[in-house]
N, C-alpha and C positions, 0 to 999 in steps of 0.2 A: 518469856524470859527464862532463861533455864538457872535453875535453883542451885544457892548458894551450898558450899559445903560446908564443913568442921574449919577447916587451913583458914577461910573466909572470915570467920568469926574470928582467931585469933588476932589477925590481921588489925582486925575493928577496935581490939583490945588496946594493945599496942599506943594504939592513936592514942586515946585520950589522956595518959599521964603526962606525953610532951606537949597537948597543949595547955595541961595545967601547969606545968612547969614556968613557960611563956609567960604566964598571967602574975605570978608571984612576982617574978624577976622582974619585971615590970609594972610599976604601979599604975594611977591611974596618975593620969598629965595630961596637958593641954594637946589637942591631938596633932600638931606641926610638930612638936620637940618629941611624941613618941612615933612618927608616921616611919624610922627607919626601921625601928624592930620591929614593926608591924609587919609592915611588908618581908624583914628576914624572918620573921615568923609565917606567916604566909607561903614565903619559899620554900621554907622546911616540911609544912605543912603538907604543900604540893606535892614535893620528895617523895615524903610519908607515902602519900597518898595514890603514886602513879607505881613505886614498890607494892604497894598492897595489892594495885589494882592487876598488873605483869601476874602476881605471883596467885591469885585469885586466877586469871582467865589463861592461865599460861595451859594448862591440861586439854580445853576448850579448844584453844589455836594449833594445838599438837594434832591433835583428834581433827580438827579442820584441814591442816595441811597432809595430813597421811590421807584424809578423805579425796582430797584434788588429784592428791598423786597417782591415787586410783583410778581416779574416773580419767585423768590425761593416760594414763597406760591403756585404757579400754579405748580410748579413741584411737591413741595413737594403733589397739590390735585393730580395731573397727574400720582404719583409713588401711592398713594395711591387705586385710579382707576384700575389703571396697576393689582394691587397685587386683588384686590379685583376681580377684572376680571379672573384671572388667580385662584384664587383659587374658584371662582363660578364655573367657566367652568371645572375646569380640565385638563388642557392646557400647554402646555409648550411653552417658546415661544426660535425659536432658531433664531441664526445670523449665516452664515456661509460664511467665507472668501473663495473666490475660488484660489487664489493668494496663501496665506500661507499654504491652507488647515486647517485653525484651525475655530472649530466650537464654539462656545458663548451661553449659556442655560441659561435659567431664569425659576424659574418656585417658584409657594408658596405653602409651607408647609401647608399640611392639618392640623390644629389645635383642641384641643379638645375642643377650643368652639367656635365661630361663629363668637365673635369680630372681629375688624379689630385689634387692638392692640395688639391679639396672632398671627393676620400671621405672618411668614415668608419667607422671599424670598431668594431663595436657587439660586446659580447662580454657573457655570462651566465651563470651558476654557481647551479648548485641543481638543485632535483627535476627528473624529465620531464614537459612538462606535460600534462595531463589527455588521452587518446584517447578516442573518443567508445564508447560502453557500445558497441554493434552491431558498431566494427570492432575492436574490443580482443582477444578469442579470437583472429582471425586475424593477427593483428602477435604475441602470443604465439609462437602456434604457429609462425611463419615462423621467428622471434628463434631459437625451441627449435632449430629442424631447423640451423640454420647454425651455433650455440653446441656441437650436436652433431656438425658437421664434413658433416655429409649435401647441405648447399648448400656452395655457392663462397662465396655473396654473401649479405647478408642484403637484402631486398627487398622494399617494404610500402608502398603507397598507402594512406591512411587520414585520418580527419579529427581534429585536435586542436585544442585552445583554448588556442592558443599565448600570448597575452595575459592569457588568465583570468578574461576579462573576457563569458566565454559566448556569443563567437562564433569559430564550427566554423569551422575552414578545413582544405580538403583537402592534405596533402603525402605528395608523393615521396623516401621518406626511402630509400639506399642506405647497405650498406657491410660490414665484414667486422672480424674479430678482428684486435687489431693487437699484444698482449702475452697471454702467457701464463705460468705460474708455472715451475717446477722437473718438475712432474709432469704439465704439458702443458694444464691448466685456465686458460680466458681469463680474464682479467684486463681489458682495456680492449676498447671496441668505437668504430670512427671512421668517419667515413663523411661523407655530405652530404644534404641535404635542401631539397625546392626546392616553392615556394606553388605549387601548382597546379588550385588554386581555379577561376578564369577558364579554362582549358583544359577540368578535368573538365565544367564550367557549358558550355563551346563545345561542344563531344566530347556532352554530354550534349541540347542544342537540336541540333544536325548530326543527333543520332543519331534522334530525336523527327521532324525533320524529314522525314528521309529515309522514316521508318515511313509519316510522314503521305501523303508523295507517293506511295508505293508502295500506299497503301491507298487512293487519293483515287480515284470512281468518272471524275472530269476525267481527259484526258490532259493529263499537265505536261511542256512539253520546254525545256528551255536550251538557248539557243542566244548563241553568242558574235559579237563584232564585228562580222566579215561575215554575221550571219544563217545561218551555219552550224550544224547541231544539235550539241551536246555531251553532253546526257544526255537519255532519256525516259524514264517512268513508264512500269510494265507496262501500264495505264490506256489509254495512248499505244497500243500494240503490239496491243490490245485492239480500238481503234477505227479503226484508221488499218492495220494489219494489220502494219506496218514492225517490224521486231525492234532494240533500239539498238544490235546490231553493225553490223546494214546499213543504219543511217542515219545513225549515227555520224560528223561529217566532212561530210557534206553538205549542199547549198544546203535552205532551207526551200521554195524555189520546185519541193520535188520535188512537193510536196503541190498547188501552183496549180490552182485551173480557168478554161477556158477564160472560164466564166462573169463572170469580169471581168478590166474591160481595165487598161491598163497605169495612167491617171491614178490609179483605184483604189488600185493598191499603193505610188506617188507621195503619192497624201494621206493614207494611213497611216504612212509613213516620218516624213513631216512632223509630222505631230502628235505621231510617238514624240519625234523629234527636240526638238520646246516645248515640249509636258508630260511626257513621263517616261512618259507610258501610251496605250493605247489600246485601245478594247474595240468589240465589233460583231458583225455575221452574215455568213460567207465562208464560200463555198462551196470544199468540198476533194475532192481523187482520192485514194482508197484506194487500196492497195497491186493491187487485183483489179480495181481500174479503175473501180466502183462511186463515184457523186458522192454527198455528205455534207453538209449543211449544219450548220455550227460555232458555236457563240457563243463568239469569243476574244478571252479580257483579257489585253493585252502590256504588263508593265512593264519597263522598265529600271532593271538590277539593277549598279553599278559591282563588279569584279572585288575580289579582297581588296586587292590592293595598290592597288584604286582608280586605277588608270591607264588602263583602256579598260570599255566597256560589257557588259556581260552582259543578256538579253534573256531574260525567263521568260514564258513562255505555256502558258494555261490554256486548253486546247479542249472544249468539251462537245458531244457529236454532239443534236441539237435537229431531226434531219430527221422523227423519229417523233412525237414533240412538235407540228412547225409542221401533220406531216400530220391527228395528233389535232385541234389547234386547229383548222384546214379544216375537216375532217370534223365539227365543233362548231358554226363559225360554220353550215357549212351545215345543219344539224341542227336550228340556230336561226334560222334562214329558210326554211326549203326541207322541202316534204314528203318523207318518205323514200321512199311507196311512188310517187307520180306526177309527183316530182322538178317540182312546181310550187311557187311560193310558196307559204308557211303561213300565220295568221294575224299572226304577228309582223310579217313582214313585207308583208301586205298593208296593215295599217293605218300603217305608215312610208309606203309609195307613195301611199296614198290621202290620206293627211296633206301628203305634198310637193306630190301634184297640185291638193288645196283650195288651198295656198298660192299655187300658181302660177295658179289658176283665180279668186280673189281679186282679184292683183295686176293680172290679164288684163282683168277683167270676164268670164271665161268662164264653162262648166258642166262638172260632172263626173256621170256616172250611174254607178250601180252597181247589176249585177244580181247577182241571188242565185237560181241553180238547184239544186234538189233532184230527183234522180231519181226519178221516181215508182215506189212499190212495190219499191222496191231492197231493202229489209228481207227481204220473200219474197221476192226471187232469193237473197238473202245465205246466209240461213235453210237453206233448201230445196237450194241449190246445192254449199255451203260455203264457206267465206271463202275460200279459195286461187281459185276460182273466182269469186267476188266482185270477189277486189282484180284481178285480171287485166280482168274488167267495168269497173274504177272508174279503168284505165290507159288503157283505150279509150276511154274516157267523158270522160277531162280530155285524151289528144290529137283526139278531136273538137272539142271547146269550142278550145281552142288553136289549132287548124287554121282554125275557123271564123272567127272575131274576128281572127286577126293579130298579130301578132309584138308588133306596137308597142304593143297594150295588156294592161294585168295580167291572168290566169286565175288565181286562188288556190285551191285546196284550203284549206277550213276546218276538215271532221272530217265522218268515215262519207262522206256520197254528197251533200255541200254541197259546190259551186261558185260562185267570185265571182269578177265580170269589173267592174277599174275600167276608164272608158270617157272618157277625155281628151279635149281638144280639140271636144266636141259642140257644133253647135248650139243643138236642140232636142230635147224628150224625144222626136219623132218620131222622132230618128235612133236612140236608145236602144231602141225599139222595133222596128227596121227591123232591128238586129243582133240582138233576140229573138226575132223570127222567122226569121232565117237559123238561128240554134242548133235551133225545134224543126223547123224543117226538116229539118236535116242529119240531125238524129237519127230521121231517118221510116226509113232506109238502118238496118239492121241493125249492131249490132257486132260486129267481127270481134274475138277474144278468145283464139285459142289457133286451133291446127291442123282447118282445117274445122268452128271451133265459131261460130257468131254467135246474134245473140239482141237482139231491140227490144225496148230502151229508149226510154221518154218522157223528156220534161222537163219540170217547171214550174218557172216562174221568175218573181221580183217585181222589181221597178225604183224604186229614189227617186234623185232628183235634187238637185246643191248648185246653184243657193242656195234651190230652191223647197220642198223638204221638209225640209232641214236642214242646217245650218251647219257640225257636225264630225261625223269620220270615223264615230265609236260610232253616232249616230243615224240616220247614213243608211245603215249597214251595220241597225240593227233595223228603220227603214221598210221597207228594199228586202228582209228576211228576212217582216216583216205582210205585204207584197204578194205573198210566194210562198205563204205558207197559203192567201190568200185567193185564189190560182190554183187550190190542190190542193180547195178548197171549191166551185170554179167546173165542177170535172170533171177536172182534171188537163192535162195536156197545152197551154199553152197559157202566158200570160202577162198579169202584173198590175199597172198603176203603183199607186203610194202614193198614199192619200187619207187624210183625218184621220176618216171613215167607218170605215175597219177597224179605228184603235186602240180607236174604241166597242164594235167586236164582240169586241175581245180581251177590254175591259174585260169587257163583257157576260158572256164566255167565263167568265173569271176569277169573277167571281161569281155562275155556276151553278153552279161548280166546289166554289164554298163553299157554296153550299147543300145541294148535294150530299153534303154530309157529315152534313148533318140530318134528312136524308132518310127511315133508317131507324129516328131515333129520333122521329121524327115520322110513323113507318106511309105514309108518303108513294107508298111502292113495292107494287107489285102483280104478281099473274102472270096471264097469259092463254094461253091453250091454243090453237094450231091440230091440228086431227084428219087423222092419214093413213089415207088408203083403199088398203085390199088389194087389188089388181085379181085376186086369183087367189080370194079366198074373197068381193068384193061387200060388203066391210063396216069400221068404223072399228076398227083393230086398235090403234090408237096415238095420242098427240099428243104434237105438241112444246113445252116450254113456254118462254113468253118474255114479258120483263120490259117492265113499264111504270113509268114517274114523273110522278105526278099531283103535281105542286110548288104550294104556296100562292100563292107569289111568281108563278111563272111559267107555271102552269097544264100544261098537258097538255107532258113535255119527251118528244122523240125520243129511242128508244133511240143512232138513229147519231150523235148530239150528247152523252148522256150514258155512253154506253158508255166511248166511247175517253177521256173525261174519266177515268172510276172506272180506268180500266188504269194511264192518265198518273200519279194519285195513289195508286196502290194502294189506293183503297179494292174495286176489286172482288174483294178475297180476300173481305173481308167481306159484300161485297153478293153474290158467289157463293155462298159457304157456305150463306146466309139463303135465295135461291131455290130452293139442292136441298134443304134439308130441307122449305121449304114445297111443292113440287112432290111430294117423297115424304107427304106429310101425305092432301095433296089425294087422292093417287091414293089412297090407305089410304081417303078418305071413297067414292070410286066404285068398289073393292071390296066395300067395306062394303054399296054402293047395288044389287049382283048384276053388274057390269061386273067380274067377276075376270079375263078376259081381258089386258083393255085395260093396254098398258107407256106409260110415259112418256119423253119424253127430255131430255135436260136440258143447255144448254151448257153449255163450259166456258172457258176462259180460258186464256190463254199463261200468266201468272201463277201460276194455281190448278195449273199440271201441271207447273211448274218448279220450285215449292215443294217439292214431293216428300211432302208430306202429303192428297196427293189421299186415297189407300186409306182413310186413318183416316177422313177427313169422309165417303167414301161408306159406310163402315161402320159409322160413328155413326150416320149418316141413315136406315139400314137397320134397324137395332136401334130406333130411336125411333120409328120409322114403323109397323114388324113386315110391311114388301110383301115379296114373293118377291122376292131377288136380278135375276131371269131379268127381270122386267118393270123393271128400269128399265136407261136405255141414254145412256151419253155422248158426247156432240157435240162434236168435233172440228176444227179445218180445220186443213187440209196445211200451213200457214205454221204453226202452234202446235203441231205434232205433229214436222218437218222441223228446229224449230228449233233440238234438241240432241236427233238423232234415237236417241243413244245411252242419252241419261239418261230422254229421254222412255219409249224403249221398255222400259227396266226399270220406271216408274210404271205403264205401262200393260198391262202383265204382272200388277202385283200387284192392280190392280183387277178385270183379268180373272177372276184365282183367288179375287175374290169372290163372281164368278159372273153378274155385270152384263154388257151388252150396251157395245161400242165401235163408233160410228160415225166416217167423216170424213166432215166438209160441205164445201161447195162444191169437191167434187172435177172435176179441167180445171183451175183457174183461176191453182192454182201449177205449184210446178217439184219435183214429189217423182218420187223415183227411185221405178217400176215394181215393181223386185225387192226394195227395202226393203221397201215398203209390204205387201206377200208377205209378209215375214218378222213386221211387226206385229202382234198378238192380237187384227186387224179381226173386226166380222161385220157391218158395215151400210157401204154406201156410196152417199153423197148425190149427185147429179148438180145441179151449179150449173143456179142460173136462165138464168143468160147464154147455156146452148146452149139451157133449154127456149122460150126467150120467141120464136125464129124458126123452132120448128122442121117446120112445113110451109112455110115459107117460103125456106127456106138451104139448100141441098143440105149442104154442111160439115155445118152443124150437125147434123143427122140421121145423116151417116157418123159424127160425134163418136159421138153420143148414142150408137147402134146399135151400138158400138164396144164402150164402156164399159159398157154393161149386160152385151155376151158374155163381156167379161173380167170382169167384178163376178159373173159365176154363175160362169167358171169358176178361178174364187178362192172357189168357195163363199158368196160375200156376199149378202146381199139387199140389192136395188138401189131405193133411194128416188130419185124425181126431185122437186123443188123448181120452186115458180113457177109451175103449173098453172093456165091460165088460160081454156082454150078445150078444147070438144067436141074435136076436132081434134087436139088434141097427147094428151089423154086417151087419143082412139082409137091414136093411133102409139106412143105407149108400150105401149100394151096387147098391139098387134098386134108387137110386140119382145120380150115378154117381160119386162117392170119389174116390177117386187112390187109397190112401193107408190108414189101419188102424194100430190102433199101441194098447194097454192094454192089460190086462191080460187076456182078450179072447183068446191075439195072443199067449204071454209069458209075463212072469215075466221077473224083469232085471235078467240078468248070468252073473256070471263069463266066465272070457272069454272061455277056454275049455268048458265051457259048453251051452253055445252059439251057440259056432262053430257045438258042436254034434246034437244040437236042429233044426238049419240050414240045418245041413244035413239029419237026419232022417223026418223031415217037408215030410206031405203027402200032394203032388203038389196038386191035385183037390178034398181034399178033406172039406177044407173052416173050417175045425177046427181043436184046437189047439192039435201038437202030443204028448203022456202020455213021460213025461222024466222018 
C-alpha cells in the first residue's frame, strides 16, 4: 500500500465534526421514523468520503497516468523501430507456437517511398506454409537437432510457397527457442526469415559462370578500367603460360607484340569506347617469349555498382589453326612433292592470262610435257627414286622457261608451262626446244646419282586452237601423244588432224572388244634357232588382228589399246590356251621337242591369277609343263618386284619356263633379278641391230650373254637380221637366236612346214 500523506490526514479531520453534527440533530427514535436522515446522512457521508478519497489518490493517478503515457510512447518509438528494421533489412519476423502448431508473421510492406509513415506492417496467423517435398527432411532434421539443445540456433535455407499459390521461393529462415514449460520443453520458436530467391538465382548463375569460364577451352581474363587484369581462366594460364597470381594487377600491354604499332591499339580503344565491343587477330608474347596469334572478342562489361567499366576478353590461340589453313590453301594450289602449281591452280592462271590476253589482242601457248618412259624408271627404280627424278625434272622445266611464266605439275610425270605475252606460236616453239635441250644434260637426282630423261611435249595456242583454259590444256595434252607417236623426244603443235586419230583411236578401241567374239584375232609363230645343237628348238608366239573394219591392225596400236581397257586379261588368257593347243597339235605331228613361248602382260602378272590360267591351260592342252615358257619385260616384272616375284614363283613350281624380254632396255636391279625363278634371258633388238657396227653395242651384248650363263640362263638374242651378227653371237657363246635371219612370224601350218624342212647344219634360213 503506498503511504498516506499530510493532505490525507487533514481529509480524516474534516470527517468527523459532520458526523457529529448528524447525531445532535437527530436524537435517538424508533429507527423506521429516523431510517430517512439516516441514509441522508449516509449520502453525505459517502460525498465526504469519495472527496477525501479523489483528493488523497489524485497525485497517485497523475503519477500513473504520465507513467502509461510513457511507456505507450516507447512502444509506439519501439513498433516504429520494429517496422523500420524490418523493412530496411528485408526480414520477416516469425513466432511460432509448438503446442497449437500455429505460426504468427510480421513483416513491412515495401513502400514506394522511403518514409516511415508509408510503411506498413503486414502480419499473418495460421499454418506454416507448405516446404517444398526435396528440402523438408532437411528443415526437420535441423528444427530436431536445435529443439534438442545440440545447435545454438535453428538454421534452414529452403524453398516454400509462401503464398500458396505454387510458386517456390527460396528462404533464409533463422532462430532459436524463446519459451519453455516447467520441465524445460520448448514451447515457442521466433526467429526471422528473409526472400532470398534473387541471391540463391545470382549465387547460383556466378556459380555456373564461374564453372563455365574455368572450363572454357578460350582464355577469358577481366580486366578493369585501366586495362589492368583482374581475373583469368586456367584456359588463360594454359595459353599465354602467366598464372593469375602473377598477372594479377597488371597492365594487359604485358602480353603486346611488337608486331603492331601503336595506331593499332589506338583504334581498338576507340571502337571499345563507340560500341561496347571489339573482336580481331592480334598477335601476343607468351610468358617464354614464344609469339601467338589470337582471335579476341573484347566487351565492356559496367561493374556491379555500374560506376566504371569492366573489360572481358576472350583469347583463342588460332596460330595452329592459321598454319593448318596455309598448309591447306597450299595443299590446294601447290604440288606437295615439286612445290610447283597444281592443277587448281594452273587453270585460275591460265583463265586470268586468257583474260588478259583477250582484253590485249594478245596469245597465250600452253605446253604440255610428259617424260618419256618415266613409268619404267618408276617401275624398275622405285618411287622414292622416281619422285626425286620428277624434283629434278620440274627444277629443270622451271630453270629453263623463267621465273615469270607458270610450270605446273599436273599428276605422275605431266608438266605444264603457261607461256604469256607471246608473239607467235614460233616463239612457243623456240622455248620447246630449249626444254628438250636442256634435258640432253643428265639429271642429277641424289648423291652421284643422274640419269637421262627425254621430253615430249605438245603445244596449242589462244586464240588459234581454243578459246578456254579446258581446251587448250586437252589440245596442247593430243599434241604431246602425237609427239610420243612421232618417236618421243621432241615436240608437237595442235592440229584438228590429231583429234581424227584420237577419234579413230577411240573407235578401234571399240572394235576391239569384238574382236574375239568375231574370231578376228589370230596367232603367228616365229621359230628360235639353237646355235649349239643347228636346229628350231622353239617359237614365240604372237598376236595378230585381222579387223572387218579395218583390216590388218598392228599389234603396237592394238596392244597398248587392250592394256588401257583391260581387255588384254582376256585377249591374254585366249592366246595361252590357243598357243598351248597348237603346240599339243605339233606334238601330236612328232615335234615333241619343240617349247613355246608365250607373252605376258603387266596386267595378267598383277592379277595374281596367272598360276591358275597356266595350269588350266596345261591340263586342257595335256603338253609337258617344261615346254612351255613365259615372256616377260623388266618394266612388268620391276613393277611390284615383290608381289611379282611371289607370282612368279608359283608358276615356276609348275614347272614352266620364265623368260625376260627385252633385257638392257630398263632399269632392273642386277642382284634382284638373281634372286627371281629366271631361266631364259632375251637380249633386246636395240643392241642387236648395230652390232658389228657399235663397238658399245658388242661390249653390251658380249657382257650380257657372260653374265646370262653365269646366272645359269639361256641367253636368247632378238632382231636377227644379218649373217654377221648371227656369226658374232655365235662366236660368244648365245644359245639361241630369234629375227628374220631365222624366219619371219607364220601362220601356224606354215611354221610347222618351215620347222620341218629347216636345214639342221646348215646355219641359214630355209627358202619357204
Amino acid at each position: 500500500m503506498p503511504k498516506l500523506g499530510h493532505s490525507e490526514g487533514r481529509h480524516r479531520m474534516h470527517f468527523l465534526p459532520v458526523a457529529a453534527t448528524f447525531a445532535t440533530a437527530f436524537p435517538a427514535s424508533p429507527l423506521w421514523s429516523r431510517l430517512p436522515l439516516i441514509l441522508l446522512a449516509l449520502a453525505a457521508l459517502l460525498v465526504v468520503a469519495v472527496i477525501a478519497t479523489r483528493a488523497r489518490w489524485q497525485p497517485w493517478l497523475r503519477a500513473r497516468r504520465q507513467r502509461s503515457d510513457a511507456r505507450g510512447e516507447s512502444l509506439r518509438i519501439r513498433d516504429e523501430r520494429l517496422k523500420l528494421a524490418l523493412w530496411a533489412s528485408g526480414e520477416q519476423f516469425w513466432d511460432y507456437d509448438l503446442a497449437q502448431r500455429r505460426l504468427y508473421r510480421m513483416r513491412a510492406d515495401d513502400p514506394a517511398s522511403a518514409q516511415n509513415a508509408d510503411i506498413t506492417v503486414l502480419t499473418r496467423h495460421g499454418e506454416v506454409p507448405p516446404i517444398h517435398e526435396e528440402d523438408l527432411p532437411l528443415v526437420m532434421e535441423r528444427l530436431r537437432l536445435h529443439l534438442q539443445g545440440r545447435t545454438p540456433v535453428f538454421m534452414s535455407e529452403h524453398r516454400m510457397d509462401m503464398h500458396r499459390d505454387g510458386r517456390w521461393i527460396w528462404v533464409r529462415a533463422r532462430g532459436r527457442v524463446v519459451e519453455r514449460d516447467a520441465t524445460g520443453a520448448p514451447l515457442r520458436l521466433a526467429g526471422t526469415a528473409r526472400d532470398i530467391t534473387a541471391t540463391r538465382n545470382a549465387e547460383y548463375e556466378h556459380r555456373i559462370a564461374g564453372e563455365v569460364m574455368r572450363s572454357m577451352n578460350e582464355a577469358v581474363a577481366v580486366l578493369d578500367w585501366a586495362h589492368h587484369f583482374v581475373a583469368v581462366n586456367p584456359a588463360f594460364t594454359r595459353i599465354t603460360g602467366y598464372e593469375e597470381a602473377e598477372i594479377a594487377g597488371r597492365p594487359v600491354t604485358l602480353l603486346d607484340s611488337d608486331q603492331h604499332d601503336e595506331a593499332f591499339f589506338s583504334r581498338m580503344e576507340h571502337e571499345l569506347q563507340r560500341t561496347g565491343r571489339w573482336s580481331g587477330e592480334v598477335w601476343k608474347v607468351r610468358k617464354d617469349g614464344e609469339e601467338i596469334l589470337c582471335r579476341i572478342e573484347t566487351n565492356v562489361v559496367p561493374d556491379s555498382q555500374g560506376d566504371r567499366q569492366l573489360y572481358v576478353q576472350v583469347l583463342t590461340d588460332i596460330t595452329e589453326q592459321k598454319r593448318a589453313e596455309q598448309e591447306l590453301r597450299y595443299l590446294a594450289n601447290y604440288d606437295t612433292l615439286t612445290s610447283l602449281p597444281n592443277r587448281s591452280l594452273l587453270s585460275e592462271r591460265l583463265s586470268r592470262a586468257i583474260v588478259r590476253a583477250r582484253r590485249e589482242h594478245g596469245h597465250v601457248a600452253v605446253l604440255f610435257i610428259d617424260l618419256d618412259r618415266f613409268k619404267d624408271i618408276n617401275d624398275s627404280l622405285g618411287h622414292a627414286t622416281g619422285d626425286r627424278i620428277l624434283r629434278a625434272a620440274a627444277a629443270r622445266v622451271q630453270q629453263t622457261v623463267g621465273a615469270q611464266h607458270t610450270v605446273a605439275r599436273l599428276s605422275g610425270d605431266e608438266f605444264t608451262i603457261v607461256l604469256e605475252d607471246i608473239g607467235s606460236i614460233g616463239e612457243a616453239e623456240d622455248v620447246a626446244t630449249r626444254i628438250i635441250e636442256a634435258f640432253r644434260a643428265p639429271l642429277n637426282f641424289g648423291e652421284r646419282l643422274e640419269l637421262a630423261v627425254s621430253p615430249s611435249i605438245g603445244i596449242s595456242l589462244y586464240p588459234h586452237h581454243a578459246q578456254v583454259p579446258t581446251e587448250l590444256l586437252k589440245h596442247a595434252d593430243t599434241a604431246m601423244y602425237q609427239a610420243k607417236a612421232m618417236g618421243r623426244h621432241t615436240y608437237q603443235v595442235y592440229s584438228e588432224r590429231m583429234d581424227e586419230k584420237n577419234r579413230h583411236r577411240a573407235i578401234v578401241a571399240n572394235a576391239l572388244r569384238r574382236a574375239l567374239e568375231r574370231d578376228e584375232l589370230s596367232l603367228v609363230f616365229q621359230p628360235r634357232l639353237s646355235l649349239a645343237q643347228h636346229r628350231i628348238t622353239g617359237v614365240e608366239a604372237l598376236m595378230r588382228w585381222q579387223s572387218a573394219e579395218f583390216g590388218d591392225v598392228s599389234p603396237g596400236q592394238f596392244i597398248p589399246l587392250a592394256e588401257e581397257s583391260g581387255l588384254i586379261l582376256e585377249i591374254g588368257a585366249w592366246a595361252l590356251r590357243q598357243a598351248c593347243l597348237v603346240l599339243k597339235q605339233w606334238h601330236a605331228a612328232g615335234l615333241e621337242e619343240l617349247a613355246m613361248s608365250v607373252n605376258v602382260s603387266a596386267a595378267q602378272l598383277q592379277r595374281g591369277d596367272l598360276p591358275m590360267l597356266v595350269e588350266r591351260a596345261l591340263q586342257e592342252s595335256g603338253i609337258p609343263a617344261n615346254r612351255l615358257e613365259l615372256e616377260l619385260t623388266e618394266s612388268v616384272i620391276m613393277a611390284h618386284p615383290g608381289e611379282n616375284a611371289d607370282t612368279l614363283r608359283a608358276c615356276r613350281r609348275l614347272g614352266i619356263s620364265l623368260a625376260i624380254d627385252d633385257f638392257g632396255t630398263g632399269y632392273s636391279s642386277l642382284a634382284y633379278l638373281k634372286r627371281l625363278p629366271l631361266t631364259t634371258l632375251k637380249i633386246d633388238r636395240e643392241f642387236i641391230g648395230d652390232l658389228t657396227h657399235d663397238v658399245d653395242d658388242e661390249a653390251i651384248t658380249s657382257t650380257v650373254i657372260t653374265m646370262g650363263q653365269s646366272l645359269a640362263l639361256k641367253v636368247v638374242a632378238e632382231g636377227v637380221e644379218t649373217y654377221d651378227q648371227y656369226q658374232f653371237l655365235r662366236n660368244h657363246g648365245c644359245d639361241e637366236v630369234q629375227g628374220h635371219w631365222v624366219s619371219q612370224a607364220l601362220p601356224a601350218e606354215a611354221c610347222l612346214r618351215f620347222i620341218r624342212e629347216y636345214y639342221p647344219d646348215s646355219g641359214v634360213r630355209a627358202v619357204s
